[in-house]
N, C-alpha and C positions, 0 to 999 in steps of 0.2 A: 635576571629578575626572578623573584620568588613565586612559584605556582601560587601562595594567596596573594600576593599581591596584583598576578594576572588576573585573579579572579574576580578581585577590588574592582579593578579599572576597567574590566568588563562587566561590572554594576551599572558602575557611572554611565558606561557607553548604550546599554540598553535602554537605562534612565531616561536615557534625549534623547531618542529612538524616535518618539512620538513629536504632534505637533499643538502645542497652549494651546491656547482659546486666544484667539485676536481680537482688540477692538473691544473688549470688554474688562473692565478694571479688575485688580485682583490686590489683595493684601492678606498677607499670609508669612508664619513663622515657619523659616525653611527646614527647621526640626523643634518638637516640643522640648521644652525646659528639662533637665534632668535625666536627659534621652539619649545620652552619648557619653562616651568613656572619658570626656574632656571636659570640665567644669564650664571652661573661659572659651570666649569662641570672639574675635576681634577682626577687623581692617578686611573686608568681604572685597571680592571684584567680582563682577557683569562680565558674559558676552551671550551676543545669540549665535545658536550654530547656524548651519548652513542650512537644516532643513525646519527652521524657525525653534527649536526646540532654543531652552536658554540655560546655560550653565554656571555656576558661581564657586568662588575658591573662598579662604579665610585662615588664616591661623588659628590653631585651640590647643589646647593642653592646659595644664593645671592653675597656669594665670601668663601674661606675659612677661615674657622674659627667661620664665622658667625652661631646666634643659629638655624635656618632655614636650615643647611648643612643636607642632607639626602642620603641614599642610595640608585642608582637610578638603572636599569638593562634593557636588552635588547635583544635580541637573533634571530637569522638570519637564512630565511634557503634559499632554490633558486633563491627566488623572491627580496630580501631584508632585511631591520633592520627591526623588529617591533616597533611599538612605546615606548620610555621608560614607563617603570612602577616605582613606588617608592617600593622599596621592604624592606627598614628599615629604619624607623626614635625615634632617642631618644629624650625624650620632653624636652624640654631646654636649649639643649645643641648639640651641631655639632657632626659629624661623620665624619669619614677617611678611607680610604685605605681600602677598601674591597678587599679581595681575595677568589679566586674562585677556588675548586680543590677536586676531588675524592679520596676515601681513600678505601681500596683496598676490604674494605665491601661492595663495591656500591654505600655510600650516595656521593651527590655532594655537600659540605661543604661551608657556606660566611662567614668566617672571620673576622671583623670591630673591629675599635677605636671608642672611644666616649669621649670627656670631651674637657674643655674649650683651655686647650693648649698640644702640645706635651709630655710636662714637665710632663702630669699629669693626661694621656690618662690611660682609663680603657678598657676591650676588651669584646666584644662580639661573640655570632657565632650562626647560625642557620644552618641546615640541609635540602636537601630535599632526598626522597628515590623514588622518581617519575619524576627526573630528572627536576625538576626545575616547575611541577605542581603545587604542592601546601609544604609550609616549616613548617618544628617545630614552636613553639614559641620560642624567642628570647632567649638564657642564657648567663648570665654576668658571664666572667671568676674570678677566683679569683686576689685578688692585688695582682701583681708580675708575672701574667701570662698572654702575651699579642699576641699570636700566631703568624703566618707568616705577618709580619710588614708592609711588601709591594708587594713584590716578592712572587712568590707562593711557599710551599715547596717541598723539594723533596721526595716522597714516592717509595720505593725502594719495590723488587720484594718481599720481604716477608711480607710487609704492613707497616716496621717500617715507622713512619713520620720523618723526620728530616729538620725542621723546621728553617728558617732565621729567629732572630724578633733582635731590638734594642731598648737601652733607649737614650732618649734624656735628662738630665740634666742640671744643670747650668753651662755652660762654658765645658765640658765632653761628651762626646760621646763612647759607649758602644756598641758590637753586643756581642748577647746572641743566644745560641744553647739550642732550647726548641727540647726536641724527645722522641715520643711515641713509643710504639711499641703494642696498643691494641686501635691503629684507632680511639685514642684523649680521651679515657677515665681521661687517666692519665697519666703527665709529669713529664720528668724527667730535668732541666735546666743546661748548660755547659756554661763554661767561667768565665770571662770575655774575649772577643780577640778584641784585641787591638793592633796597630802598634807602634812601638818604643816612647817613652815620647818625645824626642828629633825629630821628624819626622816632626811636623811642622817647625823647627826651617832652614830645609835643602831650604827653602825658594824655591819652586818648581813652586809655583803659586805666583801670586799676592793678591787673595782673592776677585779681580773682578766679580768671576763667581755667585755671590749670588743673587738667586731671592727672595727678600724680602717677597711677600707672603707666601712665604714657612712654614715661622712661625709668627705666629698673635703674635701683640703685639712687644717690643723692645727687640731685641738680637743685641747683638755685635760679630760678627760672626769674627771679626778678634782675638778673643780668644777663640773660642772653638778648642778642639782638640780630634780625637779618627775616627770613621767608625761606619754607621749606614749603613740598609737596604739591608740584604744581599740579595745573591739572588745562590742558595746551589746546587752543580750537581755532578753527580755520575760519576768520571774518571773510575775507575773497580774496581772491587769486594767491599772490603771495603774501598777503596779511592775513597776521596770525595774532594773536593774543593768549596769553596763558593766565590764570586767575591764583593765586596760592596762598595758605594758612599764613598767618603771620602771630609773631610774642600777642600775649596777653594785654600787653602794654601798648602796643598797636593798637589793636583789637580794634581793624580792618584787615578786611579784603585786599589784596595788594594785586597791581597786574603790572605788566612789562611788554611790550609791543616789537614786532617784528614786522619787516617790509618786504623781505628777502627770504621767505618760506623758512624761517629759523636759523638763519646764519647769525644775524646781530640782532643785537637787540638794546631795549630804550632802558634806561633806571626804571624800576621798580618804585608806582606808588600807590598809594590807599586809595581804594574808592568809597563813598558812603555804603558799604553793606559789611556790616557788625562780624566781628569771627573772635571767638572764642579761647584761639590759640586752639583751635580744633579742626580735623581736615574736613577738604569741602571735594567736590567735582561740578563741573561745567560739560555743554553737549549742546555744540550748535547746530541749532537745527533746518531739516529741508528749507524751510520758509526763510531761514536769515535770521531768524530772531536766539537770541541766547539764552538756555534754562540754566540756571543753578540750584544745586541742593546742600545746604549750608544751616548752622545753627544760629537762627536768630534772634542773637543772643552776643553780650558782650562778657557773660557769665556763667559757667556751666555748659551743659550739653542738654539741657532741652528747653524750648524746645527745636523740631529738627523740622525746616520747610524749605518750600519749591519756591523763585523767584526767575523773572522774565523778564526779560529787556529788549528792546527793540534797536539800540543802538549799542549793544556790549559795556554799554557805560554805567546807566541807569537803571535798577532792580527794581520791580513791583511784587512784593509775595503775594503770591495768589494762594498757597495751598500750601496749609499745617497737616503737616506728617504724622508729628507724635509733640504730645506737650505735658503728658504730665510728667510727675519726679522721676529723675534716672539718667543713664546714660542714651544715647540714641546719636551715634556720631559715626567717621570714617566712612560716609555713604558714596558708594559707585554710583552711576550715570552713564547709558547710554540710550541711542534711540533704534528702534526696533526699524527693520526694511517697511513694515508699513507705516511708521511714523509715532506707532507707541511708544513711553519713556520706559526703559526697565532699570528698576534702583535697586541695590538691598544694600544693607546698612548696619550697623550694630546694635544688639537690641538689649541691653543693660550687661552686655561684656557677656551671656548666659547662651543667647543664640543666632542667628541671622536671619534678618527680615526681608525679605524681597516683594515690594509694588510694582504692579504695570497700572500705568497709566494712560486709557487713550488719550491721541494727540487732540481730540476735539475740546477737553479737559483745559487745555492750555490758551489761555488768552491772549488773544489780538492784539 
């Protein structure tokens, strides 16, 4: 590892040294506009440390896709963001979707894609045991094995991981059920799940809702069909439910049920909450009750709001995030040790937004 690069991630680690402000709301852009070497900044992940401070990853570089796309981080404690650091870059080739999250050994886990297009993404991950001091060296997953895809997973009380990830191929869309239970040594993969063949066909969307950046290079988005990007939570004991993006043509919400703490699972189908062909995340919480952070919207990306349900089924939005013109999507979800929500999200592809939300906020 490179003396600056030590130094980068001894930024980061001073950064969330300190501890937020609890219990009190906040909204704030995790770096001003124009304020960093990287134009594009997309697909953020949450967690909080262990000593309440909160930390956040993203890809940025010159737009996505691009070979220049790195992993950049950042971490907050009383006073503010700290300045982004790059915390992983693969040589020649773009990066994605970092995810951020503890596994019941301690370490604090980053997650990543790497490779020229989605179709063909290979995965990485690094570790830190010093909460985000100083990290392992990089290890590439093996092909076929691509971890929590966007959304972070769910790790349950006895340490299994149970893991959202998805494949993107040609014209096809797939979500896959990756789950450890010895804290990532070793995976075991479930599915395909998939919503009915016939599902696009119910004509629910128009297929409007697509932001072409999404994927570099030419797709014809009015023939893919299937559900990526899960984002997986624990109803009780061993029932689990996972919520995930689906085509524009859908354009639902799609979920798929498990009995058996994520071994099997039911077909994939739409519930009434609107999705964009755009990612969402889910975070169930102390009370039992389920929040979502999704674009409510059958068109575009804004605008971006907070929805609650009391039986995982049924959504009430209680709370608009962002609604005028732009982009505002790809939002993380988690809920803080005292029960605050901490989101951040993409704030028109330029930089990343991070809310706490206390839990008193959140309706009954």
């Amino acid at each position: 590892m490179s003396i600056f690069r030590k130094l980068m991630l001894a930024a980061v680690a001073a950064a969330g040294a300190g501890v937020p402000a609890r219990g009190q709301a906040a909204s704030e852009l995790i770096f001003a506009v124009g304020s960093t070497s990287f134009p594009s900044s997309h697909a953020s992940t949450v967690v909080e440390l262990r000593d309440g401070g909160v930390m956040t990853a993203w890809f940025g570089g010159t737009a996505e896709g691009k070979p220049d796309v790195a992993i950049w981080s950042a971490a907050r404690t009383s006073t503010g963001w700290g300045a982004p650091v790059e915390l992983m870059r693969e040589p020649g080739t773009p990066c994605y979707n970092p995810v951020l999250f503890h596994t019941k050994d301690g370490r604090l886990w980053m997650y990543y894609k790497f490779g020229p297009h989605p179709t063909s993404w290979s995965a990485g991950r690094m570790y830190s045991t010093d909460e985000g001091k100083t990290w392992s060296a990089p290890e590439h997953l093996p092909a076929g094995l691509l971890g929590p895809i966007r959304a972070k997973p769910l790790v349950m009380a006895d340490g299994t991981i149970v893991s959202g990830t998805s494949f993107e191929s040609y014209r096809t869309w797939a979500v896959w059920i990756e789950r450890s239970t010895d804290n990532g040594t070793t995976w075991a993969k479930f599915g395909p799940i998939v919503p009915p063949a016939d599902l696009n066909k119910q004509g629910l969307g128009d297929g409007s809702g697509v932001v072409a950046a999404d994927v570099p290079g030419s797709t014809d988005w009015k023939f893919i069909q299937g559900i990526i990007q899960p984002s997986v939570v624990q109803l009780k004991g061993k029932d689990l439910r996972l919520y995930a993006r689906s085509t524009a043509k859908t354009a639902r919400v799609t979920v798929a049920d498990s009995h058996d703490a994520g071994i099997t699972w039911t077909q994939a189908r739409p519930i009434d909450v609107p999705n964009p062909n755009s990612g969402i995340d889910a975070v169930a919480l102390k009370n039992g009750q389920v929040v979502m952070i999704y674009n409510n919207t059958t068109s575009g990306r804004t605008p971006l709001n907070l929805a609650v349900s009391t039986d995982a089924e049924h959504f009430r939005m209680f709370k608009t995030l962002e609604n005028e013109p732009g982009e505002y999507s790809y939002p993380a979800l988690v809920q803080a040790n005292n029960g605050d929500l901490l989101m951040t999200y993409t704030w028109n592809r330029k930089t990343i937004k991070y809310v706490r939300l206390p839990s008193s906020e959140v309706p009954h």
